[in-house]
ROFIBA-838233 format. One record per residue: residue number from 1; x, y, z of N, C-alpha, C, O in turn. Coordinates in steps of 0.02 Angstrom, whole numbers. Each point is the difference from the previous one (the first is absolute). Last residue first. Layout:
N
 num    nxx    nyy    nzz   caxx   cayy   cazz    cxx    cyy    czz    oxx    oyy    ozz
 NUM      X      Y      Z      X      Y      Z      X      Y      Z      X      Y      Z
...
% end
This chain:
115
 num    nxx    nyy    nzz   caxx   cayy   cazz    cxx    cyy    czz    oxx    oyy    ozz
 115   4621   4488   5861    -55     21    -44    -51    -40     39    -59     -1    -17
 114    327     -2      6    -60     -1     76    -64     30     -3    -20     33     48
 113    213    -70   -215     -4     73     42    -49     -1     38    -29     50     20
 112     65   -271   -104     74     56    -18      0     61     24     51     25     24
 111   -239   -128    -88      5    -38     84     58     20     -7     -4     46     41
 110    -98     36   -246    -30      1     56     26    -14     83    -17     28     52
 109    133    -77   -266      9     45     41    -37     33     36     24     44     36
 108    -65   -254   -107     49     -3     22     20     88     22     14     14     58
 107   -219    -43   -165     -7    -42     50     68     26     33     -1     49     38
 106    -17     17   -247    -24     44     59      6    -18     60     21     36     45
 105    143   -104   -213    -81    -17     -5    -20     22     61     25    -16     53
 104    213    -27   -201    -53     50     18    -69    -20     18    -38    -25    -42
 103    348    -40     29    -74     21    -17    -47     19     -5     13     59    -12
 102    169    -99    188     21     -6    -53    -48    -20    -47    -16    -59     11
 101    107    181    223    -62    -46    -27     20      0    -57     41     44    -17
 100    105      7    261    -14     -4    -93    -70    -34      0    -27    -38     40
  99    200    192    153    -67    -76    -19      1     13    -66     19     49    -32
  98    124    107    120     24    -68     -7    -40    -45     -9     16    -56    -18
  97    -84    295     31     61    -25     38      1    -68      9    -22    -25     52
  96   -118     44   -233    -35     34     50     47    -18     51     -5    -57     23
  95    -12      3   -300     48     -3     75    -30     46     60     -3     59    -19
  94    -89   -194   -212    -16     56     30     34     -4     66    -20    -35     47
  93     -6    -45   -324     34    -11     61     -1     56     41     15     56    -21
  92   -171   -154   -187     61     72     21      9    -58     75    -28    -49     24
  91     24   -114   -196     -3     69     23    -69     24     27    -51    -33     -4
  90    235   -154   -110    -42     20     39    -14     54     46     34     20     47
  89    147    -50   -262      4     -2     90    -93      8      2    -28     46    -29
  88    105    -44   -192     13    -80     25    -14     27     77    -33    -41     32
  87     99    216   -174    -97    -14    -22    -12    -71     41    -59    -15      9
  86    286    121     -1    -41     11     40    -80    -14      2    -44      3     44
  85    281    -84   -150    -70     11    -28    -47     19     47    -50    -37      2
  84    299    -21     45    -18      0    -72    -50     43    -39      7     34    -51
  83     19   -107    296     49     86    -25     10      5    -86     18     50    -32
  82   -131   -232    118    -44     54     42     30     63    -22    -24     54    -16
  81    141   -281    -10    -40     32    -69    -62     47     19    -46      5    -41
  80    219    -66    193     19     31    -79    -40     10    -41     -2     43    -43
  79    -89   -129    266     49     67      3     41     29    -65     10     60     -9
  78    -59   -278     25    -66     33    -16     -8     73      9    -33     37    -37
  77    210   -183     48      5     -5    -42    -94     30    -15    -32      1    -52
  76    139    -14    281     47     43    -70    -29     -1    -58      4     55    -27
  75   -141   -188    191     -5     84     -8     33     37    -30    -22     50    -29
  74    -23   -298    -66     21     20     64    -17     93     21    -25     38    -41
  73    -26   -178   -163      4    -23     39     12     -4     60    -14    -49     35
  72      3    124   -321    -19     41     66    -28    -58     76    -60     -8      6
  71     97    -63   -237     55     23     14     13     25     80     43    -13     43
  70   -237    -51   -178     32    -20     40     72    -11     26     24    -44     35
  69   -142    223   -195    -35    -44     68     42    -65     41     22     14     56
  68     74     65   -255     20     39     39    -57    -28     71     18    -29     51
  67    -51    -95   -236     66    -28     15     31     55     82     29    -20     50
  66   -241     43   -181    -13    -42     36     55    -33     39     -6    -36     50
  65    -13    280   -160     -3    -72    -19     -4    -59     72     16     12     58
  64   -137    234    -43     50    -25      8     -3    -85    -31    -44    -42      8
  63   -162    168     15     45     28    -50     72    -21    -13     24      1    -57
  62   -188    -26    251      1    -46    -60     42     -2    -60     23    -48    -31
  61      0    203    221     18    -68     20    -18    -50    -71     40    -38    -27
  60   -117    257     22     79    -14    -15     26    -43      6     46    -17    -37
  59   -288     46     96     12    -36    -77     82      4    -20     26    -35    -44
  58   -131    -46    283     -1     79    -46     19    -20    -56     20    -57    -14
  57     -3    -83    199    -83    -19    -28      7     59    -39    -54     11    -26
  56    253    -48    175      5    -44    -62    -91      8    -42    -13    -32    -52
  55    162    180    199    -66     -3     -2     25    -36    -57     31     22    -49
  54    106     16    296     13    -26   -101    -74      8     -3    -35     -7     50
  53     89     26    177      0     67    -37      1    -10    -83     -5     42    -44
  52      5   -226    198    -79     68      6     -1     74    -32    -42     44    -12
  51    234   -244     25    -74    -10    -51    -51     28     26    -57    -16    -16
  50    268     37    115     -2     27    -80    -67     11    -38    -26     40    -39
  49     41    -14    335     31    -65    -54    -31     39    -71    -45     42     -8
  48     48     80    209    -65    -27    -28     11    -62    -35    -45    -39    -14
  47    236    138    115    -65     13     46    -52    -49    -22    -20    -50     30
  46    213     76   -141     17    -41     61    -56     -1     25    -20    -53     24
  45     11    164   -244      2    -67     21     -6    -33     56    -39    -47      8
  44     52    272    -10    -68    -23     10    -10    -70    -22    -47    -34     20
  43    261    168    -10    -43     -9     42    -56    -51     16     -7    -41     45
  42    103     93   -261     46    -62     24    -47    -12     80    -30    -51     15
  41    -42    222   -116    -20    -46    -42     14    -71     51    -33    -43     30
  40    113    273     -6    -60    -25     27    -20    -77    -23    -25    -38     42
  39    233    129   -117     -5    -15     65    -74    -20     36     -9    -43     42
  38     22    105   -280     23    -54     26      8    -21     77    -22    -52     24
  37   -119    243   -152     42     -9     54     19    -72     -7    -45    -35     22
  36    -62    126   -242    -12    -51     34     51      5     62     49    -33    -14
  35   -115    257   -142     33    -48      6    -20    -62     62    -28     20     52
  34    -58    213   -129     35    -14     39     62    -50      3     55     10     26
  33   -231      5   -203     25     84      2     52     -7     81     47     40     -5
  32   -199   -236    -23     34     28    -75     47     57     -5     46     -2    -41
  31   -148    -77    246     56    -41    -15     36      5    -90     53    -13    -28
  30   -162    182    219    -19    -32    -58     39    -53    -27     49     22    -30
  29   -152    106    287     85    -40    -38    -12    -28    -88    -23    -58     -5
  28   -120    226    225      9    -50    -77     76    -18    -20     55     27    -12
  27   -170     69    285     54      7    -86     -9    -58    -51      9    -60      9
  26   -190    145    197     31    -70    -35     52     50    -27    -20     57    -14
  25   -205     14    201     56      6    -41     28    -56    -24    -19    -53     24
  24   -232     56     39     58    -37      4     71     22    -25     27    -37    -42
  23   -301     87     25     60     47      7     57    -21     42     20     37     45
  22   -213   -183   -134     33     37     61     27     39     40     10      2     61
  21    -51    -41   -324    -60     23     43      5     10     86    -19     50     31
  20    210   -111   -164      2     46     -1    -88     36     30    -11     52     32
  19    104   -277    -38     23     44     55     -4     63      4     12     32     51
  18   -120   -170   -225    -42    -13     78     60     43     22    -23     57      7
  17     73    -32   -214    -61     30      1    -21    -10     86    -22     44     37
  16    223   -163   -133      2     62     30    -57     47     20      7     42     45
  15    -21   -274    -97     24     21     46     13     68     31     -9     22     57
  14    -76    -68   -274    -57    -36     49     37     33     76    -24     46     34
  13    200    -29   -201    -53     39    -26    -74     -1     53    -20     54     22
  12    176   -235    -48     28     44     35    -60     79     -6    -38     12     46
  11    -14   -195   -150    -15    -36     62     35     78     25    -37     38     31
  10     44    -30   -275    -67     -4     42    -11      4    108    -36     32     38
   9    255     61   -212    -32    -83     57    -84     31     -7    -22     54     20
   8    192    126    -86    -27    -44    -62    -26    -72     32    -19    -41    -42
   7    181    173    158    -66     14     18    -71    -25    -57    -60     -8     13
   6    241   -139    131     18     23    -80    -64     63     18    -43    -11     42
   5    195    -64    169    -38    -27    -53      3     55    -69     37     46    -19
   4    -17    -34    326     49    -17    -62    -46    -43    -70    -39    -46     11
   3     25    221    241    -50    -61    -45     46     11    -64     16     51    -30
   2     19     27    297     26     11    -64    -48    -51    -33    -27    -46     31
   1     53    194    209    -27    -57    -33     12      8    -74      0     55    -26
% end
């Protein structure tokens, strides 16, 4: 099982604390010090579609001109600017052989590991 994100996240940070009270093994993936997997990325378009993994409500998202925002329209072009600025991917992302969750709240990975 792998959990991908920033460790500097609040939300990721929350996350890791509950799997780790479980004693839930994980690998960390840092997307700062690792890098953004494109292949996953592109993945988890098809899967999840773009716009669950874009965090337009964060402040990088705001930070961006208004011209590059909508720029970003499809999964290529949200997939670039993911490999741009990893602070933009919604997060952590948590692969558990091939299921994904994508965010954090007890609830969800409550019923995710049958809690």
């Amino acid at each position: 099982m792998k959990l991908y994100g920033i460790p500097n996240c609040g939300t990721v940070r929350r996350a890791r604390a509950w799997l780790e009270a479980r004693e839930i093994p994980y690998e960390f993936h840092d997307f700062k010090k690792h890098g953004v997997p494109e292949d996953l990325m592109l993945d988890l378009c098809g899967l999840l579609g773009w716009e669950s993994l874009l965090n337009r409500n964060g402040t990088t998202w705001r930070k961006f001109p208004e011209q590059r925002r909508a720029e970003v329209q499809d999964s290529a072009s949200a997939v670039a600017l993911m490999l741009e600025n990893a602070s933009v991917i919604k997060r952590p992302i948590l692969d558990r052989d091939g299921q994904y969750q994508v965010g954090f709240s007890e609830e969800n990975y409550g019923a995710f590991f049958g809690e």
